[in-house]
N, C-alpha and C positions, 0 to 999 in steps of 0.2 A: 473475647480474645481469640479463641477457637475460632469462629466466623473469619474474621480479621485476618489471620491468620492461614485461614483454608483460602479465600480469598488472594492474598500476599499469591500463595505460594503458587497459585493456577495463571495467574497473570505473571508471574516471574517465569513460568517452565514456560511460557507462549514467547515468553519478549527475548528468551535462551535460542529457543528453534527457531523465530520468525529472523534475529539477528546471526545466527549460523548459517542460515539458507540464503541469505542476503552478503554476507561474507564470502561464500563459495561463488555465489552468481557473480559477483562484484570483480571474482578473482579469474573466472572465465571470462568476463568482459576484458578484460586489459590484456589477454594471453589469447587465448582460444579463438576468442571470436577476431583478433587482429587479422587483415589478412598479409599471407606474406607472399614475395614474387615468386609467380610461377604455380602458386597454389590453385586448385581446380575446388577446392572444397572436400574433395575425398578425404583429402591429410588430415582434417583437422575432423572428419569424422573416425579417423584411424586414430586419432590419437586419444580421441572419448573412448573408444573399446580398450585401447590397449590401457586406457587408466582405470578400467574397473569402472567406467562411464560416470568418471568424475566422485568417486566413492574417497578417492586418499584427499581429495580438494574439500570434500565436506567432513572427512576426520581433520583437514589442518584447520581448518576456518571452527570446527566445535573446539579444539585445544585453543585459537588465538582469543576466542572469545572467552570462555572458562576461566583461562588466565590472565587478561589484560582487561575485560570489559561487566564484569560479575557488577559492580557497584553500580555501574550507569544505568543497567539493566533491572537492577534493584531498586533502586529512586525512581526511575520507569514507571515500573510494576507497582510501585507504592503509592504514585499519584492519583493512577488509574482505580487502585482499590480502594484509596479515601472519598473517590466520587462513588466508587459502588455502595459503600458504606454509609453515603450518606443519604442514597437512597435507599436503602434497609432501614435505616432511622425514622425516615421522613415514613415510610411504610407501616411502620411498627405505631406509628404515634396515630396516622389515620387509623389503621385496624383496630387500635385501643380507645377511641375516640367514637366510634363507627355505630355503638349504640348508645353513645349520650345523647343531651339533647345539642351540643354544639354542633353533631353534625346534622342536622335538622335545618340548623342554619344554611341558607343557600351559598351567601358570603362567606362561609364559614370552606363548604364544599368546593365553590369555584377557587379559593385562595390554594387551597391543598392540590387542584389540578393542577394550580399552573405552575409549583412549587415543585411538582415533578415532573410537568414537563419543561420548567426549566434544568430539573439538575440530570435529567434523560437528556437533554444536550449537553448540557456540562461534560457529561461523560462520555459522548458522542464526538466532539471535538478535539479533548484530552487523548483518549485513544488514537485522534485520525492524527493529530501533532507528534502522537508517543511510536507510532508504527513508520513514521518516516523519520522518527531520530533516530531508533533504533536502523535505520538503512545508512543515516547517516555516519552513525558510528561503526554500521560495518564496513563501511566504504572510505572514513575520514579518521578512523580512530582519539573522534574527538568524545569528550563529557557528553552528557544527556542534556544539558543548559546549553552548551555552544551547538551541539545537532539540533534542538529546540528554536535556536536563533536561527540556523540555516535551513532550516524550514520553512520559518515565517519568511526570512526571504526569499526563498522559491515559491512561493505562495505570491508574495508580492510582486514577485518579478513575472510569471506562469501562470500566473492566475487561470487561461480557458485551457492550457495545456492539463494541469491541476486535477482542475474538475473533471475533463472527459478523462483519464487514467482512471479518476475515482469511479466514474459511471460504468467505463468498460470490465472494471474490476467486479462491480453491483453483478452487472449483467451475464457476466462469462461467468464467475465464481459463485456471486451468491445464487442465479436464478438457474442457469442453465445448467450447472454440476452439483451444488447444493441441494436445491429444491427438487427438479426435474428428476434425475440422476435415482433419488430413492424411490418418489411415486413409481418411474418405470418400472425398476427394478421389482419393487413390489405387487404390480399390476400385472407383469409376466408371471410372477411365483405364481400370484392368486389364478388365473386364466389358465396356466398350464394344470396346475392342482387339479382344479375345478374340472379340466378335463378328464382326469382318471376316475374311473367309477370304483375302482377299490378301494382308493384312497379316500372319494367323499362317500364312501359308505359305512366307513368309522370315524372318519377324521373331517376335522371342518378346514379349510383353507384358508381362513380370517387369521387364526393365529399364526401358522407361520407366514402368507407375507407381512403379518406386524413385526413378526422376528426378522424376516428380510429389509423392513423398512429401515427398522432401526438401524440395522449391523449397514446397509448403505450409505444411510445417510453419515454412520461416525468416518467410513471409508471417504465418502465426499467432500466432508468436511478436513479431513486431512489433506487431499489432491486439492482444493479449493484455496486450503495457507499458502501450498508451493506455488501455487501458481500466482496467489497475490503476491509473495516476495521477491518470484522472480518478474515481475509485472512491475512492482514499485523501483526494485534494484536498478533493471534495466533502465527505466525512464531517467532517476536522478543520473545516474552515468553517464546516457548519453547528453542529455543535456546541459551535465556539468564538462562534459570533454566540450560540449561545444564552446562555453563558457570560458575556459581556461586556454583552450587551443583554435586559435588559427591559422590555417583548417584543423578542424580535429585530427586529434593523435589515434584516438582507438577506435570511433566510431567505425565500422567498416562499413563499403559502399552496402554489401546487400542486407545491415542493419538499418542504413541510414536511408534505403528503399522499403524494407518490411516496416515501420514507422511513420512512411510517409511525410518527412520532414521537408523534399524538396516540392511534391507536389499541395502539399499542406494550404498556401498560399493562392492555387490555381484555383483548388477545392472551394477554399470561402468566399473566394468573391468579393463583394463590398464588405465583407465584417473580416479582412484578412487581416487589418491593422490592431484588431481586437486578439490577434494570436502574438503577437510579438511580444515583446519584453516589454514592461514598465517603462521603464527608463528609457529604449529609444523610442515610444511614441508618446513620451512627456520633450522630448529630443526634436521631435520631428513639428511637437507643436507650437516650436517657438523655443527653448532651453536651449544655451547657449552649451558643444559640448566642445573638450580641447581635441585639436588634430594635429598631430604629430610630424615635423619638417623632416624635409630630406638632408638640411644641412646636419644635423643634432643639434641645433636651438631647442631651447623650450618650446613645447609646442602652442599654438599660439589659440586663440579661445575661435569658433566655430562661428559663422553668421548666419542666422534663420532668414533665409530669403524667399519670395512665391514661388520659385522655382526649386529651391531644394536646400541642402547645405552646401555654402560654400567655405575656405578657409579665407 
């Protein structure tokens, strides 16, 4: 219960911050980042200084979440922890098993592999589903079951969009600020140490860059969430303004350039139709879609012709 518990409580303070951080990005997207006429871009860098560089946006967005969104966040955190839990289990039963003779058995050892590295997915998926409900409830104010659905359908719909967000996230976050980030840090402690002959004449230099490693890597690992939240925020944002508005309402041009959404297409080449939505190259392959008349008739069903769509 304790375990369970300690557990619960580290994956709820994650899925509190990851959706506060996500609420404030969400909230500059539709404000901040808009641009309006006449703007040079200065103003809206005036306007981050003069808010305490967005500090009163992430106290409103931790009060809307605290008070309106506690239980989504909690059913969240609770999913995420019955897959950890249930690898503690499965662990606990090999370790107690470990000098019988069942595990001797080879059948016995490959069952128990694959039994964890099935529920090491489990738990690998659940979190990648529960970190972009958690966006979508900062951005949709919906339940954790309806963000959950409009996941799987961006997933469905985004699929190569999807993945490379996920891979730029691995890449920028986990390897390049995560990992990188503390070995430096601690390679320059140890080298500059190592260079003082007072210092290596009593003191060894191993342990304090282990002490620097450490205290880096908790530092990196905190700039590493901000930057995955506002990584994931932004992507469902823009994507869902493009979604909902033609043309988009907030996307602004030098967003919709730093994302490369228009040159996206130029980029891939022959796999450009592998970037599109679902639905219009299930559309384009033959599915019949309705287009809309200029009289206000109903709009009438779409014909898949060699040449293109026609009404």
């Amino acid at each position: 219960a304790h375990v369970a518990g300690t557990l619960w409580a580290i994956q709820f303070i994650k899925a509190c911050d990851y959706t506060t951080m996500a609420a404030a990005v969400a909230y500059w997207f539709v404000t901040t980042n808009v641009e309006k006429d006449g703007c040079c871009g200065a103003a809206k860098c005036c306007r981050g200084w003069s808010s305490g560089l967005g500090f009163p946006k992430l106290l409103d967005a931790a009060w809307t979440v605290s008070t309106r969104h506690l239980g989504s966040l909690a059913f969240g955190s609770a999913c995420i922890t019955i897959c950890q839990l249930l690898r503690l289990v499965l662990y606990a039963v090999h370790a107690a098993t470990k000098q019988t003779k069942a595990d001797r058995n080879f059948l016995v050892r490959f069952l128990f592999k694959c039994a964890m590295c099935a529920l090491w997915c489990l738990e690998k998926c659940v979190e990648f589903v529960s970190y972009y409900a958690y966006v979508h409830i900062a951005i949709d104010g919906t339940s954790f079951c309806v963000a959950c659905r409009d996941t799987f359908g961006l997933i469905v719909k985004y699929p190569a969009q999807t993945a490379i967000n996920s891979l730029v996230k691995r890449l920028l976050c986990g390897v390049l600020l995560g990992l990188s980030t503390p070995f430096l840090a601690s390679a320059c402690c140890f080298l500059y140490l190592d260079s003082l002959d007072d210092f290596t004449a009593s003191h060894s230099p191993l342990y304090s860059a282990a002490a620097v490693f450490v205290i880096a890597w908790f530092v990196a690992s905190g700039i590493s969430n901000v930057f995955e939240a506002i990584l994931d925020t932004v992507y469902l944002c823009a994507f869902q303004d493009m979604d909902q508005n033609s043309p988009p309402r907030y996307l602004s041009a030098s967003m919709r350039s730093a994302l490369g959404i228009d040159a996206a297409s130029e980029e891939a080449g022959g796999s450009a139709e592998y970037f599109k939505k679902a639905s219009d190259r299930h559309q384009q392959a033959g599915g019949a879609v309705p287009v809309a008349r200029e009289d206000g008739q109903p709009p009438m069903r779409a014909i898949s012709t060699s040449d293109g769509i026609r009404a």
